[in-house]
N, C-alpha and C positions, 0 to 999 in steps of 0.2 A: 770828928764829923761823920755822919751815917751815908755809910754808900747808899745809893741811887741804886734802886733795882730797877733791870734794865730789858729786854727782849730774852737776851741771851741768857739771862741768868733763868729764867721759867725754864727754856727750854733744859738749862743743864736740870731743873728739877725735875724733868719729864711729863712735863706742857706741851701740846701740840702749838706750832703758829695758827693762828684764827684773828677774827674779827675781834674778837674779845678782846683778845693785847691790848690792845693800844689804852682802851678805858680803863683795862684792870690795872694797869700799872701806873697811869696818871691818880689813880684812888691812893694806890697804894704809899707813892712817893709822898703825898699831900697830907694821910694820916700815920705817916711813918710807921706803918704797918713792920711790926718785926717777930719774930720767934712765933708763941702761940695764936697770938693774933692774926699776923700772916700764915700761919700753916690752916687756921680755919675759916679764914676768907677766901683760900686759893682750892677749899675740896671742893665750891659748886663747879669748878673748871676744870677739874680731873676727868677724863674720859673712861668709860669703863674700860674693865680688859678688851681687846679683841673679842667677838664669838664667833671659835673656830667652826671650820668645816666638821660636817658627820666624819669618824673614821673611816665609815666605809660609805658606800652608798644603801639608803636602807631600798628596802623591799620596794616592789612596785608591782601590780598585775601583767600579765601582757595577753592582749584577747588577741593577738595576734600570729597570724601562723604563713612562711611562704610557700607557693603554689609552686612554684617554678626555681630558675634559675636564676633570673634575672629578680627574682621578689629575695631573695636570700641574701644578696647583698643590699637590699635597701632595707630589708629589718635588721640585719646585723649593725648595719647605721644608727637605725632608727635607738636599738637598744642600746649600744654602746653611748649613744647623749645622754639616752635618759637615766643610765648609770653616773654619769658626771654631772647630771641635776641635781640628781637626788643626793648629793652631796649636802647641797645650800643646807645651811643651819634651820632655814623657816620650818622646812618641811617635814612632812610627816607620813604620806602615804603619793601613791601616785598609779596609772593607769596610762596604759595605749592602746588605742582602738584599731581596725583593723583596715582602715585606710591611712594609719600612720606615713610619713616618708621625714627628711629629714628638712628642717627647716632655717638651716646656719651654722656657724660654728661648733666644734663638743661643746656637749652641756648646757645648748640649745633645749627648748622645748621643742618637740617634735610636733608637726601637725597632726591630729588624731590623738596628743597627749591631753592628760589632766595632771596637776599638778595641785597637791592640799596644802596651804601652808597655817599655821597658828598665829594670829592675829598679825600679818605681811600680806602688803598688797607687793605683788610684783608688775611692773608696768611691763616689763619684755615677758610676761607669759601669755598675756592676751597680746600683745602686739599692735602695732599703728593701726591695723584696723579693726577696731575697739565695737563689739556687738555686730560685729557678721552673725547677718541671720536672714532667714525663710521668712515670708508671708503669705497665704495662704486666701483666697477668698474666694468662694462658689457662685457661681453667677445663673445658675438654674439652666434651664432645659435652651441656649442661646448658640447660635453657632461658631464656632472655635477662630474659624476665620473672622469675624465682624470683630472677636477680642484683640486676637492677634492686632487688628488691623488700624484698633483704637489704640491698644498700647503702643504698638508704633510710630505713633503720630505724636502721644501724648509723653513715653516717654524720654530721655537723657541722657547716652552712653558718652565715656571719653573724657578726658580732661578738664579741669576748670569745673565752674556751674551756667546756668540760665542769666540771660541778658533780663534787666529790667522789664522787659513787656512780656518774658515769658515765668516769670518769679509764680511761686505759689503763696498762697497770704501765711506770714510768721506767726505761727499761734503768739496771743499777748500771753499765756501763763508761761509758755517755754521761754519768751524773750526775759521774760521776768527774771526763771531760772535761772537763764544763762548771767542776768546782770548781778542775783545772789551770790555767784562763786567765785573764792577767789581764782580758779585755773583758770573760768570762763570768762570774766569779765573783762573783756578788751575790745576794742572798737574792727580788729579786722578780725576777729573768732568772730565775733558776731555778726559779722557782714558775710563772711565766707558761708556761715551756718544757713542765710538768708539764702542766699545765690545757689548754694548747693541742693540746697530743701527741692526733692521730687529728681534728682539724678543718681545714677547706678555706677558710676565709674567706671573701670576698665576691668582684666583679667580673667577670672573664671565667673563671675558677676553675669547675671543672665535673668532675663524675662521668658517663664513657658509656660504655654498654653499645652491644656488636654483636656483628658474627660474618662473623670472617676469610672474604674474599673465596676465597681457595687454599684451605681446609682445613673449614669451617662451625663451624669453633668457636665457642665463645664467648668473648668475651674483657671486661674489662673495665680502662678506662683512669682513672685522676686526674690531674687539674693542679691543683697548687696549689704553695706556696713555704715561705715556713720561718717566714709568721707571726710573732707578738712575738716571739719571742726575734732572727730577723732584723733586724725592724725595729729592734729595740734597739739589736743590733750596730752596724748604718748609723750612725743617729746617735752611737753612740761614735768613729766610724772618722772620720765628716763632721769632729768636731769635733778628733780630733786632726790630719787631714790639714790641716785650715784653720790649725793650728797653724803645720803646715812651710810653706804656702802664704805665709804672710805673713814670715817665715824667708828663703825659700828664692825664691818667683815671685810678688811680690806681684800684676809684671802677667796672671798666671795665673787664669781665672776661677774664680770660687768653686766650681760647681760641679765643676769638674774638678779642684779641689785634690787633692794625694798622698800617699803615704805611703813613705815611702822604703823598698825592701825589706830594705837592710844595715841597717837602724838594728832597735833593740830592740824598739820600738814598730810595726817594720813583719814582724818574723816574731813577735811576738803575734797580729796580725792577721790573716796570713795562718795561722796555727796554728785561729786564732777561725773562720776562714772553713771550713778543713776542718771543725770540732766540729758547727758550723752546718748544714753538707752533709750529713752519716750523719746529725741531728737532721731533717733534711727526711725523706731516706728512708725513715728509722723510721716517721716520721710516713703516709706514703703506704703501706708495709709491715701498718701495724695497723690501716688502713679493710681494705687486701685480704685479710690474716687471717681478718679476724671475718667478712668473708662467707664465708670455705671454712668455717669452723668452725661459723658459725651451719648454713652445708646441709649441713654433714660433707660434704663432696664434695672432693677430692685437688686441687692445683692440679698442671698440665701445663706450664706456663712463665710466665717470669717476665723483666721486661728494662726500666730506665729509664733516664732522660738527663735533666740540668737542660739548661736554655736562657736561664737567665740567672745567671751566673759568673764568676769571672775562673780560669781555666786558666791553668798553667805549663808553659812548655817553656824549660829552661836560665834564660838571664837576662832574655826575654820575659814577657809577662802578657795574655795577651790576655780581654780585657774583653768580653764578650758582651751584651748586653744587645738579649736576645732574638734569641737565634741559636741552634741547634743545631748541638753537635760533630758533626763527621764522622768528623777523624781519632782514630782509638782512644789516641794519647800524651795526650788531654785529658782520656780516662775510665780511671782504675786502676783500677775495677771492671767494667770493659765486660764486658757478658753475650750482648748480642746487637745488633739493628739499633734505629735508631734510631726517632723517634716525635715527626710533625709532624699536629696536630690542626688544621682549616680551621673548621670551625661545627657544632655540635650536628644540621646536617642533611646533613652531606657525610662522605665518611671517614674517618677515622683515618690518615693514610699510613705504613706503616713501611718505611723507606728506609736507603739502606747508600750511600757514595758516596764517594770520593778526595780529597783535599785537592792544589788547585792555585793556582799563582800567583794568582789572583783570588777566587777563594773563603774561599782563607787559613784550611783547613778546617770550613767551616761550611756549614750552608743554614737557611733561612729554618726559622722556631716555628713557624707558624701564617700566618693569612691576613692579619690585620694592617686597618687602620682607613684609609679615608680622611677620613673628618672627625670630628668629637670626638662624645662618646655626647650631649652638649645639643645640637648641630649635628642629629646623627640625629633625636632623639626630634623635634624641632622640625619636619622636614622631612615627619615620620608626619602621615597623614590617617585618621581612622575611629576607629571604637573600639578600645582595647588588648583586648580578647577576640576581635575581627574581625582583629586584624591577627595575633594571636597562631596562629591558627586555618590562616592562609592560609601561614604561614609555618613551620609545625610538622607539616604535615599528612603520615601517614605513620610517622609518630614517638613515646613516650612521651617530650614534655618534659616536665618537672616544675622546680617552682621551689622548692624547700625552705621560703622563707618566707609559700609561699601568694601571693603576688603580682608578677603579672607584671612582668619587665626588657627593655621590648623596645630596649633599647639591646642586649643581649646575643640579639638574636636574629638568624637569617642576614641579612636585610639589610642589619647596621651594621657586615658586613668589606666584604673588599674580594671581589672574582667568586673564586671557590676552583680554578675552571677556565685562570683567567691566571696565578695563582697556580704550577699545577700546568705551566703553559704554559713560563715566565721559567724555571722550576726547571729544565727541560729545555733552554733557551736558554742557560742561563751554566754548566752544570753543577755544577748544586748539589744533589747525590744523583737515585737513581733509586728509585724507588718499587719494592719486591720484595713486597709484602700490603698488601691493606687494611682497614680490620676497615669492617665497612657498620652504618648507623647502625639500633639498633632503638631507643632511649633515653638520655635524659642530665637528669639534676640540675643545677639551678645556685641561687648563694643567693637570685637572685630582687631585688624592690624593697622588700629587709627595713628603708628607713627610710621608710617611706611612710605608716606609720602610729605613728615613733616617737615616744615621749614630748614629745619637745623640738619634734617638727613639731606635735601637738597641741597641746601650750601656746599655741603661736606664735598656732595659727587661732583659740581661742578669746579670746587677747587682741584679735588685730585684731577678732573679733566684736562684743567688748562696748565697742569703742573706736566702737562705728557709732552 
């Protein structure tokens, strides 16, 4: 009588356990699968070799140089990641801007990194927040304060989104999108997506107002990213990439697991990622709206860019996370120049610049961090009204939740002037405007007084 092949016998043939089991071996017991017949039923189940790590780490640019002392240990960080990046099998080239700092674990993508890979999406290169980016719109010869004064009103900082009577209307083509995908298609993406539409969130995310250097207009800028329905994305993308990673590169680190772009799963998600992208800019589209509408006043121009993405060019992917395009083949909607913000007390730069060997079309987001916002805060001496004071002065800042973040205030980047220095040094765009600072919103230290911290003090209290 013919043995029963069993779990355990695949495995001795060198069969991974899967979902697949349980069917293939009920086939096989039923057609008494044996010898050639069984050895060529059982190769669609064969897993390929492993694809090992690079031996070494390959090459990468670095437009990056430290100023100081304290910049020497955060590039020395910054590069030693991106030497254990540039390991992952995908890749092929890479780059770091010169507002780099580190962004997690070795072998993180560094903030200010790009990363190229051949037909891999990686979902940890761009990160949960999926199309962080600038928008840009001129509002003609209008006074700085009446912007301010509308964006204020109109827009959204902090957690969560908009209660029902304060909602913006859901485009029906985007709700469409969302119901074509398979990431996107669920009943609380889709609701999150609604609630959130026309809010900025928390962190470095900010509304400012000024007026173009060249021309005195007035102009008014947002950053901010794509919120839940991003965040959701990520974590769908994290967990099927982690899928193929343990497949396909187990010694491949977690966070830089992939998605394969030929497979089904990998242009769902690049499909998800565009949906995600026009859902940002709608989003940034309907704060600037409702201020032309609240002052009835005509808008004069209009122009944005994410700076953290993954762009296509052919079978490449280049992975930004926090970089601004330069070359126009990464923006189908390009309008105009681009839009790198340094701190709520310096300029706006709007910059236009060529893509070369080392830059690998990109330049730096913003001014970028050298030590963490608990490293900063720590480092502050005096009162947060004192320091808030000395560092604002000049300016309407405003913090949405009423209390000050001075982790988010000019001293916790890096100098905007080295910044603007290195940019010039490696040729990473030229500055053609700059909008000068009269005002900017941000969400502020909206958990300083939240529920869950009050509980906390008055337990330790009554615990005295």
């Amino acid at each position: 009588m013919k043995t029963k092949i069993t779990g355990n016998h695949l495995l001795e043939l060198g069969f991974k356990q899967g979902k697949w089991m349980k069917e293939a071996i009920t086939y096989i017991n039923d057609n008494a699968l044996e010898g050639e017949a069984l050895t060529s039923y059982l190769k669609q189940f064969k897993l390929p070799n492993p694809i090992a790590l690079h031996d070494k780490p390959l090459a990468f640019s670095i437009n990056i140089k430290a100023e100081n002392e304290e910049e020497k240990d955060n590039v020395a960080k910054v590069i030693n990641s991106m030497q254990t990046l540039m390991k992952t099998p995908t890749l092929v080239d890479g780059a770091i801007m010169p507002d780099a700092c580190p962004a997690g674990p070795d072998g993180t993508i560094p903030v200010g990194g790009v990363a190229v890979a051949k037909n891999a999406i990686h979902p940890g290169m761009h990160s949960a927040d999926i199309c962080c980016s600038v928008m840009l719109t001129d509002f003609g010869k209008v006074e700085p304060k009446a912007i301010l004064d509308a964006a204020h009103a109109n827009t959204h900082f902090g957690p969560g989104g908009r209660d029902r009577d304060s909602q913006f209307r859901f485009p029906k083509e985007l709700l469409e999108a969302f119901e074509a995908n398979y990431f996107l298609n669920d009943g609380n993406m889709i609701q999150i997506a609604r609630s959130h539409l026309g809010t900025q969130g928390d962190g470095n995310h900010f509304l400012f107002v000024g007026t173009s250097k060249k021309t005195g207009n007035t102009m008014m800028v947002t950053h901010h990213g794509s919120r839940g329905p991003g965040a959701r994305l990520y974590t769908k993308g994290m967990k099927i990439a982690e899928r193929f990673r343990k497949e396909l590169s187990p010694d491949t680190k977690k966070q830089n697991a992939w998605i394969p772009f030929e497979t089904e799963e990998g242009q769902s998600y690049w499909n998800a990622l565009q949906v995600i992208r026009n859902w940002t800019k709608t989003n940034h589209e309907v704060l600037h709206n409702s201020v032309a509408e609240t002052l009835e006043i005509d808008i004069e121009n209009r122009y944005w860019n994410e700076h953290n993405f993954v762009f296509k060019d052919g079978d490449l992917f280049y992975h930004a996370k926090g970089a601004t395009p330069l070359d126009a083949k990464f923006m189908p909607d390009i309008t105009g120049p681009r839009l790198i913000p340094l701190n709520m007390s310096e300029p706006v730069l709007i910059v236009e610049g060529a893509t070369t060997k080392t830059n690998l079309g990109f330049a730096p987001h913003g001014a970028g961090r050298n030590v963490s916002r608990t490293q900063h805060r720590k480092s502050k001496t005096g009162t947060t009204m004192q320091i808030f004071k000395e560092e604002t002065r000049g300016i309407d800042a405003r913090f949405f939740s009423k209390k000050i973040d001075i982790t988010e205030l000019p001293s916790a980047y890096k100098n905007a002037k080295a910044v603007r220095a290195q940019m010039d040094e490696f040729g990473l765009g030229t500055v053609i405007d700059e909008v000068m600072p009269y005002g900017c919103i941000m969400a502020g230290d909206w958990q300083k007084n939240a529920p869950w911290k009050i509980r906390r003090q008055q337990d330790k209290r009554s615990k005295r």
